[in-house]
N, C-alpha and C positions, 0 to 999 in steps of 0.2 A: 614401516607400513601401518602397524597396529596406530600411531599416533592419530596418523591422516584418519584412517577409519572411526578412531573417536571423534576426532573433530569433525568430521560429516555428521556425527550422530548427536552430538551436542547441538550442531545446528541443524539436524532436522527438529528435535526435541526443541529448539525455539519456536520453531516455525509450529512445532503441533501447539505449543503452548498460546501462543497467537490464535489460531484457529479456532482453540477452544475457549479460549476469554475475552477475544474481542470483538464483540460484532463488527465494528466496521471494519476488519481485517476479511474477515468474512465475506461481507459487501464485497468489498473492492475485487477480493479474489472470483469470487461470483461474476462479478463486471469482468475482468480478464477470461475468467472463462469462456462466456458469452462473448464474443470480440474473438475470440479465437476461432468458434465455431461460425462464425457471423465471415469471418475473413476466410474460410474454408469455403462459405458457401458461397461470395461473393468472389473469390479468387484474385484478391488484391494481390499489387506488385511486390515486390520484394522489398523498395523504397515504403512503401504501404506497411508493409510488415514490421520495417524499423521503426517507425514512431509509434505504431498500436503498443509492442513490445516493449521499448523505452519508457512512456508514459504511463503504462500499466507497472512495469516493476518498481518505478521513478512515486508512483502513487503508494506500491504498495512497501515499500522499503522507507519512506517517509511516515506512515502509521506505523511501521515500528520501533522508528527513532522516537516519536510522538510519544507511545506506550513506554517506551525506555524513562525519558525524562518523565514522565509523569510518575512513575512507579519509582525513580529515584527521589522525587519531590517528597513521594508519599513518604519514603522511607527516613527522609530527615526532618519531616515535618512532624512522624509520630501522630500525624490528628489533628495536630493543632491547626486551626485556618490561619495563614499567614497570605495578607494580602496581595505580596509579590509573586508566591506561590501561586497564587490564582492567575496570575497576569500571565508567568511563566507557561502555564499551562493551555490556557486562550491561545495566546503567538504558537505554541505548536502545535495546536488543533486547527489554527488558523491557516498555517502552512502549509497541514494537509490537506485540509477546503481549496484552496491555490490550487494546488496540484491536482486535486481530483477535478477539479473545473476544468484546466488545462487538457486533461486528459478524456474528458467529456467531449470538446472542443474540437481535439484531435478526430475522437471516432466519429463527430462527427461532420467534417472534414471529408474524413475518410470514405466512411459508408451512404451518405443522405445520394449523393449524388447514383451511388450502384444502386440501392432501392431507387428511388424515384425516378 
């Protein structure tokens, strides 16, 4: 049991670590939150629920793979600018711009039509 309990805590201690060093982890989770409360006050369907929820952890699980490789780039690159390094790093910034468009897309989808 003690195991399980560390391992929860090791990954919340990711997740505080995100929070506190990455703005756009922050964003996104801001965006999720808002969309949460936006779906409470709109009372979207359950269908409705799945893809806000999907697309927001699918967004935000993606900036943290993003932050991963980037921070393992850093670590073998030492400093040095290494051209493919930078390209590496664009493609998963890039991936996350995808996904958070997508997920833009979704809520709004989802919600234009309950407001208006």
């Amino acid at each position: 049991m003690a195991k399980w309990i560390n391992k929860f805590k090791y990954a919340a201690n990711g997740l505080a670590h995100a929070y506190i060093t990455e703005s756009t982890f922050v964003i996104l989770s801001w965006f999720f939150v808002t969309l949460i409360a936006l779906g409470i006050i709109c009372a979207i369907s359950i269908t409705e629920w799945m893809f806000i929820i999907l697309f927001c952890c699918l967004a935000l699980v993606a900036e943290l793979f993003n932050t991963i490789i980037e921070r393992i780039c850093d670590v073998f690159t030492q400093g040095w600018i290494i051209k493919e390094i930078g390209i590496i790093k664009d493609l998963c910034a890039g991936a996350v711009l995808i996904l958070s468009m997508c997920s833009l897309i979704v809520a709004l989808i989802v919600f234009v039509p309950k407001i208006f």
